[in-house]
C-alpha positions as CSV (number, residue, x, y, z in Angstrom):
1,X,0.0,0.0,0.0
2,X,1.2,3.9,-0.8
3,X,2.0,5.5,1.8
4,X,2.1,9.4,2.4
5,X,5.7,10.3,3.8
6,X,5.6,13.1,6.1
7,X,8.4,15.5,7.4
8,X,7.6,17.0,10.8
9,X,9.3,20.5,11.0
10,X,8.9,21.5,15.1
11,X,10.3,18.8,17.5
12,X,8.9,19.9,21.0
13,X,6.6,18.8,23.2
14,X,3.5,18.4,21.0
15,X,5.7,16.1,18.8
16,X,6.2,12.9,20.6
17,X,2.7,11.9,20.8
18,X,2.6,12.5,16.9
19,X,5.5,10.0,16.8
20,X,3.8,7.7,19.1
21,X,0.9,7.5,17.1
22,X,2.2,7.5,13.8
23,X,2.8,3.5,14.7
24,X,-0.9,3.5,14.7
25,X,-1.4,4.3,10.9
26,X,-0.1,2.5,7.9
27,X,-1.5,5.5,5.2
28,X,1.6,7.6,6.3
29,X,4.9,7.5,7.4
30,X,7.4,9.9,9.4
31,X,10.6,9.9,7.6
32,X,12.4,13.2,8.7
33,X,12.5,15.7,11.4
34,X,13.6,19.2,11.6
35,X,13.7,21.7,14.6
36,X,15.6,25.1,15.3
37,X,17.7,23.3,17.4
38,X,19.2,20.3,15.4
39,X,20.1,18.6,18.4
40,X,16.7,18.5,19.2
41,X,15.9,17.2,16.0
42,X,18.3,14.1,16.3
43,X,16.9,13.3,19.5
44,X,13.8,12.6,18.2
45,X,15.2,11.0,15.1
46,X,17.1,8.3,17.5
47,X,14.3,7.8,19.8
48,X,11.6,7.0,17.2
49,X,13.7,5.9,14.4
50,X,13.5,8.3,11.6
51,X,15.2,8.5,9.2
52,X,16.6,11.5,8.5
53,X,17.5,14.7,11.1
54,X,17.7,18.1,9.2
55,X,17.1,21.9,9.4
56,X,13.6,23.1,8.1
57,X,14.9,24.7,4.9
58,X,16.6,21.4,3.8
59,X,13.4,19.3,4.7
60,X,11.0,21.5,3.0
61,X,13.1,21.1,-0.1
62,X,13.5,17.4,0.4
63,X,11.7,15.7,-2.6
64,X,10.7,12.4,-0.6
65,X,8.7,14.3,1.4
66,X,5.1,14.7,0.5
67,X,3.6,16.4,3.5
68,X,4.7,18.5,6.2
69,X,3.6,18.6,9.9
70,X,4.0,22.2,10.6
71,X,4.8,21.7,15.5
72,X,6.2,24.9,15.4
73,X,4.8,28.1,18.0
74,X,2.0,30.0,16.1
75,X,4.0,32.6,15.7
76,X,5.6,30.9,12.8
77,X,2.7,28.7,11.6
78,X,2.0,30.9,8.4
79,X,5.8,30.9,7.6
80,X,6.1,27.2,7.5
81,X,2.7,26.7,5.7
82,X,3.8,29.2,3.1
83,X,7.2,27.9,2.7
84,X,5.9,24.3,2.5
85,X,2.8,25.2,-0.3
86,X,5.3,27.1,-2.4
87,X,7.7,24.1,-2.5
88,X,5.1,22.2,-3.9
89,X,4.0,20.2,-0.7
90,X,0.8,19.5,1.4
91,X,0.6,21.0,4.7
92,X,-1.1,20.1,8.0
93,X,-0.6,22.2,11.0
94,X,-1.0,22.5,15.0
95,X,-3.7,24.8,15.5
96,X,-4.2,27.9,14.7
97,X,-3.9,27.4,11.4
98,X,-2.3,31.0,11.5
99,X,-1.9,34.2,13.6
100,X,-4.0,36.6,11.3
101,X,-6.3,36.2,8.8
102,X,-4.3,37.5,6.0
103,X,-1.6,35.5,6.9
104,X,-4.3,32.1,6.7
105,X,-6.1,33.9,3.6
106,X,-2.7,33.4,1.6
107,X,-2.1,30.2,2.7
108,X,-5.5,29.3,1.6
109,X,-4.9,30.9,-1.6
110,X,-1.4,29.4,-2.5
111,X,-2.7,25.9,-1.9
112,X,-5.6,26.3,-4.3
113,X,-3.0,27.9,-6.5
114,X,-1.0,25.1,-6.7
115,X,-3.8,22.3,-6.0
116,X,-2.0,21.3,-2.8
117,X,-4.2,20.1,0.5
118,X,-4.2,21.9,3.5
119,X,-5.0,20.4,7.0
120,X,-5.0,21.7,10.4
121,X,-5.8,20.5,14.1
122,X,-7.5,20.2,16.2
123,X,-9.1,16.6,15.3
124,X,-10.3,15.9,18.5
125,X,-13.4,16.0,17.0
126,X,-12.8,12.8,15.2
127,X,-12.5,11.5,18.1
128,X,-15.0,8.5,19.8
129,X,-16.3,10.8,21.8
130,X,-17.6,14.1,19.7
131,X,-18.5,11.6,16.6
132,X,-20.8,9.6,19.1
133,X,-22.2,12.6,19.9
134,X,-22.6,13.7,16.2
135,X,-24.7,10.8,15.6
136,X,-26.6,11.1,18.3
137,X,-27.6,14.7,17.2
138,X,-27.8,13.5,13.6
139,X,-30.2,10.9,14.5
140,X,-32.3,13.2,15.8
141,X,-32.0,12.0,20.1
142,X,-32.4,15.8,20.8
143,X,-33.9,17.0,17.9
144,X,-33.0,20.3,16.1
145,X,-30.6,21.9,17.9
146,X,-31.8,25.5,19.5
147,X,-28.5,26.4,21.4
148,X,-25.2,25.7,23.1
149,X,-22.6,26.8,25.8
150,X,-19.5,25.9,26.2
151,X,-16.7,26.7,29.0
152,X,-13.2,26.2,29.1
153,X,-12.3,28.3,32.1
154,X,-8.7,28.5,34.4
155,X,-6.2,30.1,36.2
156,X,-3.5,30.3,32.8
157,X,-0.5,28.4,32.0
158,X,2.2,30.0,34.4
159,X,1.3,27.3,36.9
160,X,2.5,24.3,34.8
161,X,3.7,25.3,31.6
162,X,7.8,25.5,31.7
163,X,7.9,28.3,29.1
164,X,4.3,30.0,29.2
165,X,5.2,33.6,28.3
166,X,4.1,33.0,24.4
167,X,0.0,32.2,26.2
168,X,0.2,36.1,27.0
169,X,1.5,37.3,23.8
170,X,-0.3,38.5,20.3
171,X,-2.4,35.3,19.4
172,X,-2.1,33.7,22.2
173,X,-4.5,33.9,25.0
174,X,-7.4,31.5,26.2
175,X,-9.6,32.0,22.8
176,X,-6.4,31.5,20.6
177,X,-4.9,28.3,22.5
178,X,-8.0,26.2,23.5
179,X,-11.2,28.1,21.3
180,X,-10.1,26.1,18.3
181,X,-11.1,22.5,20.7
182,X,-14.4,23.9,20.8
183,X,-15.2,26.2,18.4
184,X,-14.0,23.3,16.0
185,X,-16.3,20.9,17.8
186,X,-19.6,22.7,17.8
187,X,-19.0,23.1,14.4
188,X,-18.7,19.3,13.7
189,X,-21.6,19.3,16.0
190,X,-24.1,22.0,14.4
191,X,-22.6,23.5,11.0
192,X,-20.6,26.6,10.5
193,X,-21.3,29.9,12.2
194,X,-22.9,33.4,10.6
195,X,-22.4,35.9,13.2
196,X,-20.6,36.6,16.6
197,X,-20.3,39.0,19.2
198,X,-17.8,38.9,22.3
199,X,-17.0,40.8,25.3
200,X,-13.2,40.6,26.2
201,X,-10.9,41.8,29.5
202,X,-6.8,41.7,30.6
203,X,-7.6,41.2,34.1
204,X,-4.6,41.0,35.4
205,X,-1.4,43.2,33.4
206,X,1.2,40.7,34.6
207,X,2.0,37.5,35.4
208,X,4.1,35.8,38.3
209,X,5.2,32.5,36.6
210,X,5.5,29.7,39.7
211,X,6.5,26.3,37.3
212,X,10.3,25.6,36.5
213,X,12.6,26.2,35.2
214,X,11.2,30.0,34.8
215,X,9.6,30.4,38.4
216,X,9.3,33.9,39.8
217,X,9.9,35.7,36.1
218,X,6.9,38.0,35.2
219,X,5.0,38.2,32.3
220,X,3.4,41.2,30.7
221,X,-0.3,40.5,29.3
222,X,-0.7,41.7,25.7
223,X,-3.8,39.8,24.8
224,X,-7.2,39.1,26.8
225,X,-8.1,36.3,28.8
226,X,-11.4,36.5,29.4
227,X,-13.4,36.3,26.4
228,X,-17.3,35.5,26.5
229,X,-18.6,35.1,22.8
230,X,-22.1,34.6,21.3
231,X,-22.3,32.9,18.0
232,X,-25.2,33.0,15.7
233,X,-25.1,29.5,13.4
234,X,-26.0,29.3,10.2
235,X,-28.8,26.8,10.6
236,X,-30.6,29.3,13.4
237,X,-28.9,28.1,16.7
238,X,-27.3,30.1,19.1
239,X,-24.5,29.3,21.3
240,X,-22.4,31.0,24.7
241,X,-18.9,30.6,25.0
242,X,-16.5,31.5,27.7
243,X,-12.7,31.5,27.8
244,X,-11.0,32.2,30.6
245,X,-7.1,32.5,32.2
246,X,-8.6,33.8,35.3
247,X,-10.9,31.7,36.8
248,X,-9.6,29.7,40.0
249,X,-12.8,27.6,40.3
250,X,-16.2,26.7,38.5
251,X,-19.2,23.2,38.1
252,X,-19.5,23.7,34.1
253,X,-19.6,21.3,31.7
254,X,-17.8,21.9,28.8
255,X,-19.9,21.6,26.4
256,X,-24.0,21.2,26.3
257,X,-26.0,21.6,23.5
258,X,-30.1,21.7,24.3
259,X,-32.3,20.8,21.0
260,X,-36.4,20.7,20.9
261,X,-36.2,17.4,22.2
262,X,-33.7,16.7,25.1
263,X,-29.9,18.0,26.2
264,X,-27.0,16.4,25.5
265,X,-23.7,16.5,27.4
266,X,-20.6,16.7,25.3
267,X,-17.5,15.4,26.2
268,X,-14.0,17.9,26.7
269,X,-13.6,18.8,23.1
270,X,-9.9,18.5,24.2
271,X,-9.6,14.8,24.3
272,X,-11.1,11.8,22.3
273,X,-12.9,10.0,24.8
274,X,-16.3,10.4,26.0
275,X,-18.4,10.2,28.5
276,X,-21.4,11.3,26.5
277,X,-24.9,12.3,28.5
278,X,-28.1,12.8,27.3
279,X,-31.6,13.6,28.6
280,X,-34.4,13.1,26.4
281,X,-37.9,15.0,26.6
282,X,-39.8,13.7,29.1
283,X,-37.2,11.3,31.3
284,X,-36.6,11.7,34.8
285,X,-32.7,11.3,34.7
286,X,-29.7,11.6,32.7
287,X,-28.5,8.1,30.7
288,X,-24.7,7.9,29.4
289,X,-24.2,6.7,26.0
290,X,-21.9,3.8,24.9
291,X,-19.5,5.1,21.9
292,X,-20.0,4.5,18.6
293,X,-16.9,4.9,17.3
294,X,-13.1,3.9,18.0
295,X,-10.3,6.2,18.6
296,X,-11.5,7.1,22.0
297,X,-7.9,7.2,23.3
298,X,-5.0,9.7,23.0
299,X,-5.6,9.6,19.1
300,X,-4.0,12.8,18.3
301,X,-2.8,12.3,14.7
302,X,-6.0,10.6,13.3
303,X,-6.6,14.4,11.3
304,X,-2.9,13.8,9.4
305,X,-4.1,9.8,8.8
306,X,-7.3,11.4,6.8
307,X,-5.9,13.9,5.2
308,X,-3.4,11.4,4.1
309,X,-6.2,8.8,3.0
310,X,-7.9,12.2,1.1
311,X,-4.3,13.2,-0.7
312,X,-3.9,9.7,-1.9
313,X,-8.0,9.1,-3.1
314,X,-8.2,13.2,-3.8
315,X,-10.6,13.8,-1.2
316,X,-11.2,17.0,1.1
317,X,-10.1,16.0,4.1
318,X,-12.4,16.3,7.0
319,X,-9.9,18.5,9.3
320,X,-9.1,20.5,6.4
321,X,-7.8,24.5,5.9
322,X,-11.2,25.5,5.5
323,X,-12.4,24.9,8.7
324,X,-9.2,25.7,10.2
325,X,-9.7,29.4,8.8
326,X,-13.7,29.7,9.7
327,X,-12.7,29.2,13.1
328,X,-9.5,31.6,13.1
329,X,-12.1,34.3,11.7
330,X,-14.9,33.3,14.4
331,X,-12.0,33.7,17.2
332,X,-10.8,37.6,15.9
333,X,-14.5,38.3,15.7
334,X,-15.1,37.6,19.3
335,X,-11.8,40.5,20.1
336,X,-13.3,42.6,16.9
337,X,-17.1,42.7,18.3
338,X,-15.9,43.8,22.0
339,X,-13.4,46.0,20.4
340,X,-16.1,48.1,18.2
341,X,-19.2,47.5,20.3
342,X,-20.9,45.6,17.3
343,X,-21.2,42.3,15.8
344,X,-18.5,40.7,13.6
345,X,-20.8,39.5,10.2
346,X,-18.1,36.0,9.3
347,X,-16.4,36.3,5.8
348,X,-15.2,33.0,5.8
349,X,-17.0,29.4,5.0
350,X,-16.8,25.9,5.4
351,X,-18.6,23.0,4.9
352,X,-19.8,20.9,8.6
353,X,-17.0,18.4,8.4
354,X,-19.0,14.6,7.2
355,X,-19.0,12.3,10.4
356,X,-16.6,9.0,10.2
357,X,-18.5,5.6,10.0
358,X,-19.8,3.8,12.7
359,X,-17.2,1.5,14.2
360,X,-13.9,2.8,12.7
361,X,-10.9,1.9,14.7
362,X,-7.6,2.0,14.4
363,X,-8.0,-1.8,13.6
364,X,-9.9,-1.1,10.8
365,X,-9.4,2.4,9.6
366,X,-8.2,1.7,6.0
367,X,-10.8,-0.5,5.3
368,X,-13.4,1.7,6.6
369,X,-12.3,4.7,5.1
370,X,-11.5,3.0,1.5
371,X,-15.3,2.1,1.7
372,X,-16.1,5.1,1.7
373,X,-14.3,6.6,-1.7
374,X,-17.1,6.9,-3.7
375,X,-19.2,8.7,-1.4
């Protein structure tokens, strides 16, 4: 069988469970690595075997390599992307799929340019969890849905993170690092969004890190952390959104979504897993749901296995560029709408990514998903 051979250009922290899971996959391969520091780089090369150990200029321009996994800060997504599309390769990146929207409208419109693909995480929400709950709103348990909240609410990165300063710079903040898990999700969940408004707040103007190796340094804020959004869907729901660095405590779920018929409890839109609740009209208590699907694990690298499967059966990828940049443009509207008092009217579209098939694994995820090539 073909295989897609991916280069990964960013070897931190975020890279090793890519690695891990790559072992999971047989519709791509890892066969180079590059990082800033090379040493770094060969590190990772030795510990997961691959092949080849390089700086990102010379793996960009490596002809083996179809597709590159842009790991680096988001800072320097858009340079990679670019860089990548223009030497003639696909591209799928750690969320977001850019700092500005400029910066994702020309990597949008290079890759159509040169007919390349362009995918872009999260793909939690290909996970057991969110496409269990997908069916269960496609099949009508709730019925339409009539509106959502979600929360992801906490005290900021300086407590655990070892370099968090980047969390409280431009494109960074709570909407920018953790709004793409959810925003992302309730679009799987309910189709893509029309209209937003947002209030946002710096509470606090600096930051006293307390993890290692950086304890004590301060931090100067220069982006909010608390953002509460509203978005208007396309298909008439509404749905409340908070993200916070500077909540200590709070009893939220992260996600419910309440349709004509019942409520349903969605799981973290940060993790694959479930549980999954749901209370139908009518029923005195709240019943959890079984999943449907596999990949309910630690399955972070099942978006670059699909886009793989999609480059090699020219397919749009369900965790595709599209997406990536609706959700980019939903998260500036939130800061734009507080920032003039007004909504923020979306200029971007996407399609609501299709649902995977019931009972796809990782046992079975090429036979599953070659099924599915002429739909």
């Amino acid at each position: 069988m073909k295989k897609v051979k991916v280069g990964v250009v960013g070897c931190g922290f975020i890279s090793g469970i890519y690695f891990e899971n790559a072992k999971r996959f047989n519709v791509f391969e890892i066969t180079a690595c590059a990082d800033l520091d090379i040493n770094r780089a060969k590190e990772k090369a030795m510990q997961y075997g691959i092949l080849k150990a390089y700086s990102t200029e010379e793996l960009i321009a490596d002809p083996d390599i179809d597709l590159v996994l842009n790991l680096t800060i988001p800072s320097v997504h858009a340079e990679v992307a670019i860089n990548t599309l223009k030497a003639g390769k696909h591209v799928y990146g750690e969320k977001p799929l850019a700092v500005t929207r400029e910066e994702a409208q020309q990597i949008m419109r290079i890759a159509e340019e040169k007919g390349l693909f362009v995918g872009n995480a999260p793909d939690t929400f290909l996970g057991g969890g969110l496409q269990t709950a997908r069916k269960l709103i496609d099949d009508g348990w709730i019925g339409t849905p009539v509106s959502a909240v979600a929360f992801m609410m906490n005290h900021g990165h300086e407590h655990w993170h070892p370099d968090p300063g980047f969390y409280y710079q431009k494109g960074g903040g709570p909407m920018f690092d953790m709004g793409p898990y959810y925003i992302t999700a309730l679009i799987s969940l309910m189709g893509p969004v029309k209209r937003v408004t947002g209030a946002t707040n710096i509470t606090f103007n600096e930051r006293t890190v307390t993890s290692e190796p950086k304890n004590g340094e301060k931090i100067q804020v220069h982006t909010p952390t608390q953002i509460n959004g509203v978005m208007d869907f396309e298909n008439g729901a509404v749905a409340s959104i908070i993200t916070s660095f500077d909540t200590w405590y709070h009893q939220l779920n992260n996600i419910e979504i309440y349709g004509t018929e019942g409520s349903i409890v969605v799981p973290d839109p940060n993790t694959f897993e479930g549980p999954i609740h749901i209370r139908r009209q009518g029923q005195e208590e709240w019943s959890q749901i079984p999943l449907t699907h596999g990949f309910a694990n630690n399955s972070r690298g099942i978006g670059l296995a699909e886009m793989a499967h999609s480059i090699l059966n020219n397919k749009t990828p369900r965790a595709n560029g599209a997406l990536a940049y609706h959700v980019l443009d939903i998260m500036h509207g939130f800061h734009e709408a507080s920032d003039t008092s007004r909504h923020y009217e979306t200029h971007s579209k996407c399609e609501q990514p299709k649902p995977l098939p019931t009972g796809i694994s990782e046992h079975n995820f090429n036979e599953v998903m070659d099924a599915q090539k002429g739909e």
